[in-house]
C-alpha positions as a printed Julia matrix, in Angstrom:
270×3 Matrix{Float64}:
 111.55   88.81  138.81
 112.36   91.61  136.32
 115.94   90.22  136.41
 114.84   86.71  135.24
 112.26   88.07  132.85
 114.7    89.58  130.78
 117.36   86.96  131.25
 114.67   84.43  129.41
 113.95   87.09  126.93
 117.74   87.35  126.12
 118.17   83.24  125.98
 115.59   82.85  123.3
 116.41   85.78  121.12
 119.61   84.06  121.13
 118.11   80.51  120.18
 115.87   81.67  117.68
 116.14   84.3   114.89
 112.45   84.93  114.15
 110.38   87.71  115.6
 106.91   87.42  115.63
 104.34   89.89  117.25
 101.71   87.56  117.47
 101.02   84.53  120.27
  99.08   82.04  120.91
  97.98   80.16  124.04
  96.61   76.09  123.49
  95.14   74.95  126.37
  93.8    71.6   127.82
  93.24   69.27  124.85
  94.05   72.11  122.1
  97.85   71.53  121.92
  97.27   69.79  118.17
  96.85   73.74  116.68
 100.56   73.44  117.06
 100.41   70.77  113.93
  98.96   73.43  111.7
 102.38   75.7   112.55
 105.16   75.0   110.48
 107.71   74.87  113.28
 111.21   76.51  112.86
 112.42   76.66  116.62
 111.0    74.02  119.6
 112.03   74.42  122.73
 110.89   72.12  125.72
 109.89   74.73  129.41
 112.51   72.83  131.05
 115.07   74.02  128.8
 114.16   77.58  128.72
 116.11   79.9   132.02
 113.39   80.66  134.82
 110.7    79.0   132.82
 107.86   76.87  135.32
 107.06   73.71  133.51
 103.41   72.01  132.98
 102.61   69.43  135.31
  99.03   68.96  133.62
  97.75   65.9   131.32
  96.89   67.85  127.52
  99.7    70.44  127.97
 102.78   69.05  126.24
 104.99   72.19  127.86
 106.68   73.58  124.72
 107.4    77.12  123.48
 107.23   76.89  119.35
 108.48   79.36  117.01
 107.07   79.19  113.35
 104.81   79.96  111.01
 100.86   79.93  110.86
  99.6    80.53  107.12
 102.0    83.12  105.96
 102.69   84.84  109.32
 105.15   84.04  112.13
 103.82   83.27  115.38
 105.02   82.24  118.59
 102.86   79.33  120.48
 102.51   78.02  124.51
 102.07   74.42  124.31
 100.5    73.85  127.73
 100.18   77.22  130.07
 100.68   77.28  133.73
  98.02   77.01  136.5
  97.75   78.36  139.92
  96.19   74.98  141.03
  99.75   72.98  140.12
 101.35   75.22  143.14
 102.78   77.98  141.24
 101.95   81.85  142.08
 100.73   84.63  140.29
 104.21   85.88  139.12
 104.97   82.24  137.54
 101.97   81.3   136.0
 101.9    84.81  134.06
 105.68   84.98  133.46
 105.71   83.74  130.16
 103.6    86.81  129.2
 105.82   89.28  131.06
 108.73   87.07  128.34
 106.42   87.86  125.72
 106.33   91.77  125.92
 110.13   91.89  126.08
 110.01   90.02  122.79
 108.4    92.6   121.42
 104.47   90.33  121.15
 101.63   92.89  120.28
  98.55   90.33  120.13
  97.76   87.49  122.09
  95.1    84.59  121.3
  94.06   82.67  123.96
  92.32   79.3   124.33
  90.57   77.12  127.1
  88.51   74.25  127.8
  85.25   75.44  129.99
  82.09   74.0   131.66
  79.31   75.79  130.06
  76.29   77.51  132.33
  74.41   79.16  129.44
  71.48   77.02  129.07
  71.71   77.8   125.65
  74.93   76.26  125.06
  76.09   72.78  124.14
  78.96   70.61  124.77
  81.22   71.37  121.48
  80.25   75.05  121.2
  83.16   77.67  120.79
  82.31   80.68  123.03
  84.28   83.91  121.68
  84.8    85.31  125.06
  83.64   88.99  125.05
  84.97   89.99  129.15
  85.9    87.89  132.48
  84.94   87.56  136.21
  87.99   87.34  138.05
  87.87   85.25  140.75
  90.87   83.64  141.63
  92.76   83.95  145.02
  95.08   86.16  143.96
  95.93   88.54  141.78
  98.42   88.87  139.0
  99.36   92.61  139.29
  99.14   92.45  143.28
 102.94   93.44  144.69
 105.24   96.44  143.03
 104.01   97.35  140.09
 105.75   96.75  136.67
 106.88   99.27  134.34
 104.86   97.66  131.56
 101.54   99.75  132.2
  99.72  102.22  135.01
  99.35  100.57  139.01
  95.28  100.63  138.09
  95.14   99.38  134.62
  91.74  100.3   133.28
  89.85   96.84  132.08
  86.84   98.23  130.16
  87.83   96.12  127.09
  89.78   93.21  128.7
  89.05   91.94  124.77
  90.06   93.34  122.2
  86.77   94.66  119.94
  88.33   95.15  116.78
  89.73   91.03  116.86
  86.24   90.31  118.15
  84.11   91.81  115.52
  86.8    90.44  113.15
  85.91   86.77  114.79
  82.14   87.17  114.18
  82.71   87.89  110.46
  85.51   84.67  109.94
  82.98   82.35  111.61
  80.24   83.73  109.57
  82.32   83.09  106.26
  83.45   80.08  107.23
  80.0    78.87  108.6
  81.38   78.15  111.89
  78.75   78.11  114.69
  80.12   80.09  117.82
  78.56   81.63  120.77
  79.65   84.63  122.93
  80.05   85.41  126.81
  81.48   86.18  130.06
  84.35   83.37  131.28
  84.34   83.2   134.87
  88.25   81.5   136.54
  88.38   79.97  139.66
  91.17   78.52  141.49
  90.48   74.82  140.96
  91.56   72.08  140.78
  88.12   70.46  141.28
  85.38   70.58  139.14
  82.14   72.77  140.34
  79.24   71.92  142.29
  75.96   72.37  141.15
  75.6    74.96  143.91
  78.39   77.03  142.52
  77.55   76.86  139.23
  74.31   78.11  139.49
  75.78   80.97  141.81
  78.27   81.84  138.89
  75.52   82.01  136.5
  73.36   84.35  138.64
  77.03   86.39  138.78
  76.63   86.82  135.11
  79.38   84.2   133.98
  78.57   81.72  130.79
  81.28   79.44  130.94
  84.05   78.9   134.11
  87.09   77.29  134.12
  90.67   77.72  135.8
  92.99   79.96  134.0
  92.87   82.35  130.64
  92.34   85.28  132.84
  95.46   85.78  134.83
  97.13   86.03  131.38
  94.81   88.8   130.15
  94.99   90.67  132.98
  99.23   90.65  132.69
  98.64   91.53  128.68
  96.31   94.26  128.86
  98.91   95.55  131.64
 101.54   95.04  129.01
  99.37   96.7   125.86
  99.35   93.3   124.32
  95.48   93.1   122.87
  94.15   90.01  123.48
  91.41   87.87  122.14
  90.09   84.48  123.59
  87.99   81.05  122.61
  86.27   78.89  125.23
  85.26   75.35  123.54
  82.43   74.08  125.55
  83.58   70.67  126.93
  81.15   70.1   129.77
  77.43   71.69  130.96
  76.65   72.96  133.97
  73.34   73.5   133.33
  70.9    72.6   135.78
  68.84   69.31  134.63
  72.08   68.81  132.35
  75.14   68.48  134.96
  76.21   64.92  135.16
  79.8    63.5   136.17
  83.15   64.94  134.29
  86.78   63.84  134.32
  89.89   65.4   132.65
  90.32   62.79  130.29
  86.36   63.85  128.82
  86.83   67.18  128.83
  90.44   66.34  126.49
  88.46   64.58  124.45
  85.88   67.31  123.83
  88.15   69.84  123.42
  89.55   67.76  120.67
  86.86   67.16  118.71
  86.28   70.58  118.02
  89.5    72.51  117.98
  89.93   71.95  114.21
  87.1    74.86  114.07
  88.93   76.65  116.63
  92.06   76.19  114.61
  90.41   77.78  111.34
  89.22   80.93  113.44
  92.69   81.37  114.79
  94.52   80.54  111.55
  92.47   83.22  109.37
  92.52   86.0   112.31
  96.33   85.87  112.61
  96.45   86.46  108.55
  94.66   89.46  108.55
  96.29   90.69  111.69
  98.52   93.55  110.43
């Protein structure tokens, strides 16, 4: 795996001459922050040596080179899920690419079912830690050189980019909420049963990835900082049927908001 990590590294140094240290991760329905980067390099996964490739409806499955404001960033049109078949190894690899091309922060984004009674359907949730429960784990097997074989998690997300989240939001007069993201395996949708039991477990909002990918970045000393949007309740008295196709729709609606968070964090970033 180390082999093909560095072989993909290699390929798109060669295809691309910029160098940024910042990247971004668009989830389900939050591909269109990729319109507010001022692309200099595309490439499609299927192009790219060793790279999986999205299989999912809202992830267009491209790696993007460019620039955000007046800072280069690299973007993940569409991420990788455990659900679509793939293992641990794949559906972090592209973060493993990452720290070979020298990335130091990582923003990450997801559509989530909220169980916070508090929260609504359209609310960005600046996620402040995670409840990993997923299968397996990302950093089971030999461990990598990037970082210790018991990688402490204490601050999974970054504080600083946190704090610097609150006080962006509050500028702009963007309403957010924080909490706990909870991943599953999927692929279905949760029970009423099971969302009240990961409530009681202390999680506001669950969904099926994000956390993998910290896990592999904080192993890596990438910092990392994450949004939830809100695209569905699981609130007891407020649960009613969900499809993919609402919770795309959702996440659209709100991701401009998302996008101006994102867009004025990676500017101050030094």
């Amino acid at each position: 795996m180390l082999e093909q990590i560095k072989e993909t590294a290699a390929w798109i140094k060669e295809h691309t001459q910029m160098r940024p240290r910042t990247a971004i991760i668009l989830g389900t329905g939050l591909g269109h922050l990729a319109e507010e980067i001022e692309i200099e390099d595309e490439f499609s996964y299927k192009d790219i040596p060793n790279f999986p490739v999205s299989t999912v409806e809202g992830h267009s499955g491209k790696l993007i080179f460019g620039r955000l404001g007046d800072k280069d960033v690299m973007a993940l049109q569409g991420r990788f899920h455990y659900y679509e078949g793939y293992n641990m190894k794949q559906v972090t690899f592209p973060i493993r690419v990452m720290y070979e091309l020298g990335i130091k922060t990582l923003f990450v984004s997801n559509a989530s079912g909220g169980m916070n009674p508090n929260f609504k359907i359209g609310d960005l949730m600046l996620i402040t830690d995670h409840i990993n429960f997923m299968p397996e784990h990302p950093l089971h097997g030999p461990n990598f050189p990037t970082g210790p074989r018991f990688p402490d998690m204490h601050e999974a997300y970054d504080h600083e980019l946190l704090d610097m989240a609150r006080s962006i939001a509050k500028e702009k007069g963007i309403h957010t909420v924080e909490g706990v993201y909870l991943a599953t395996q999927g692929p279905t949708f949760e029970t009423p049963a099971e969302y009240r039991m990961y409530h009681i477990w202390g999680a506001d909002a669950v969904g099926m990835s994000t956390v993998p990918e910290v896990i592999v970045a904080h192993h890596c000393g990438i910092r990392t900082f994450g949004i939830s949007i809100i695209t569905d309740l699981g609130v007891e008295g407020k649960i009613v049927e969900v499809s993919h196709e609402e919770v795309q729709r959702a996440a659209n609606a709100v991701q401009p908001l998302m996008a101006d968070i994102f867009r004025e964090m990676v500017h101050r970033i030094d």
